[in-house]
C-alpha positions, 0 to 999 in steps of 0.5 A: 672629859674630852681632851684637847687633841680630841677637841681639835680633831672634832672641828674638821667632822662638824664643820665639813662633815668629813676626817682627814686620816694620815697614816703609814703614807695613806691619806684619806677623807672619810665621810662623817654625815651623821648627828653628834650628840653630847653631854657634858657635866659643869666645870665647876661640879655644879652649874654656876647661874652667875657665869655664862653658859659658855664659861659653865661647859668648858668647850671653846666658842667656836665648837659651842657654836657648832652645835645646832640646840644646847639644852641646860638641865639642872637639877631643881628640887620639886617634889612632883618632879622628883616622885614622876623621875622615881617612878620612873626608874622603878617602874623599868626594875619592875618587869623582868623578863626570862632572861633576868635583865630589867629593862622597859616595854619599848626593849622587848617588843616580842615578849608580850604574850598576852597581846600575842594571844589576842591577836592572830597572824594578819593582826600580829603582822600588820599592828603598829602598837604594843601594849604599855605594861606601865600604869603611870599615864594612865589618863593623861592622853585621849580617852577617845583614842582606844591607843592613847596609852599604848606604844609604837613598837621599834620596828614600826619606828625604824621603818618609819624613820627609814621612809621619812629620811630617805623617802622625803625631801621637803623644799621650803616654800616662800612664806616659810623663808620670810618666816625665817628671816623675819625671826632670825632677824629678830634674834639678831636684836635679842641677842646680848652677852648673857645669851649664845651666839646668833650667827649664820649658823643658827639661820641653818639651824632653823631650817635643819629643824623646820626641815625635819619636822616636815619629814615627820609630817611626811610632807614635802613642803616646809610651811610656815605653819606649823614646820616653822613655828615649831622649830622656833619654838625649839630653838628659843627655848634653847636660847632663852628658855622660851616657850610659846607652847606650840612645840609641847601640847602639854604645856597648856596647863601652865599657860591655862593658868596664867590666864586665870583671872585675879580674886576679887575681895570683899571690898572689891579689890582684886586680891594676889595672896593666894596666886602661886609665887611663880605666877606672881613672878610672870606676871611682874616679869611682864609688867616689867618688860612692858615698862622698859619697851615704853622707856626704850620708846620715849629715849628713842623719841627725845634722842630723835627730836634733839638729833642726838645732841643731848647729854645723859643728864637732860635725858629722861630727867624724870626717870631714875638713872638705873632704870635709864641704864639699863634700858639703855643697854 
């Protein structure tokens, strides 16, 4: 929905973070230092998995390459999904305060008289948490913690983002720069053409985020553990759907479950007819990544050995072409 003139225009705010405005004989530059946020629908109606994901958003490469995460967000069919967005929604109609708009607890920080009455002044003044009317994660979190289900209110949150962003400035220390550019190296080789773009702009993507991170643990070093671990974890998930689980604690439930050993039959045998078909489909993904390192490893040592002198043909007889193929490419 964004039109051309606009598209152009954008460039100058995301690159140089200012605006040239000329008008009636004025020429200024504005300072434009703030974050954009965008969203998008497909240009075909419905994200189409065969193109690019380039080809599926409409906006050329050299704006797409401006913006430091892109995040795909289809709309797969899962009933356990389905039924917690649901929820969602309707839990949010569910409270309606004096003033008749629906709305969810964060909105009205100052409407909870039950909390109001329970605590005095000094409590009231110095409380950092709301009470969470909602009942849907209830037991999810720490029962230890006596706040596991409670809420941060807004206040307390834009004091703290006000201290962490103007109050920190984190320096990044040496092994978080061979961190850095050991991984950054290593996407520059996964890179290919189904993937975005690795360029110098992702390196300062990385240490945007690692940086961040570090001012919400209110640190002033950038440490490779956990600040830049967590904010390559980020970004791979952005690039390749990765998820190595450092970056969402709630995650482990899956990986938990991957790790689970095969049923043993009578027989002996190990049996897969009641493993899940998405971790049949880890399990042959890896399998099949192993195979293909093994084979990239011997073309590697026969090209080595003939010194490059060899046609297709003679190169891995034994191995079926498409196979070689591929891992060729």
């Amino acid at each position: 929905k964004m039109g051309e003139n606009d598209r152009v225009a954008i460039h100058e705010a995301m690159e140089q973070q200012t605006v040239t405005i000329a008008k009636a004989g004025i020429h200024a530059s504005l300072n434009a230092r703030c974050s954009v946020l965008a969203a998008a629908n497909p240009v075909f109606g419905q994200y189409d998995r065969s193109r690019r994901v380039q080809e599926n958003i409409g906006l050329p490469d050299s704006l797409l390459s401006r913006f430091d995460l892109l995040f795909v967000v289809l709309d797969n069919m899962d009933p356990e999904t389905d039924r917690k967005i649901a929820n969602h929604v309707i839990l949010g109609h569910r409270y309606r305060p004096d003033h008749g708009v629906s709305g969810h607890d964060s909105d009205y920080d100052d409407d909870d008289d039950d909390s109001a009455v329970e605590m005095d002044d000094d409590q009231r003044v110095h409380s950092i948490w709301q009470r969470n009317r909602h009942s849907s994660h209830q037991g999810e979190f720490s029962d230890e913690d006596p706040h596991s289900n409670d809420i941060l209110q807004h206040d307390f949150l834009r004091k703290y983002l006000h201290f962490a962003k103007n109050r920190i400035r984190p320096e990044l220390t040496e092994s978080a720069r061979e961190f850095i550019a050991n991984k950054y190296a290593e996407m520059r080789c996964k890179m290919d053409e189904r993937t975005l773009p690795v360029t110098a702009r992702t390196l300062e993507t990385v240490i945007r985020l690692a940086s961040a991170h570090a001012k919400a643990r209110l640190s002033h070093e950038v440490e490779a553990t956990p600040d830049c671990e967590v904010a390559m974890d980020i970004l791979s998930y952005a690039l390749y759907h990765e998820n190595n689980g450092n970056s969402n604690p709630l995650e482990g439930s899956e990986n938990e479950e991957a790790a689970d050993p095969a049923e043993i039959s009578d027989d002996g045998e190990e049996s897969d007819m009641d493993e899940p078909a998405a971790k049949k489909q880890r399990l042959a993904t890896a399998d099949d990544e192993e195979k293909l390192q093994s084979l990239m490893s011997r073309i590697y040592q026969e090209l080595s050995r003939e010194g490059g002198a060899i046609t297709l043909d003679e190169l891995c007889e034994d191995v079926d072409r498409d196979q070689l193929m591929n891992a060729l490419d």
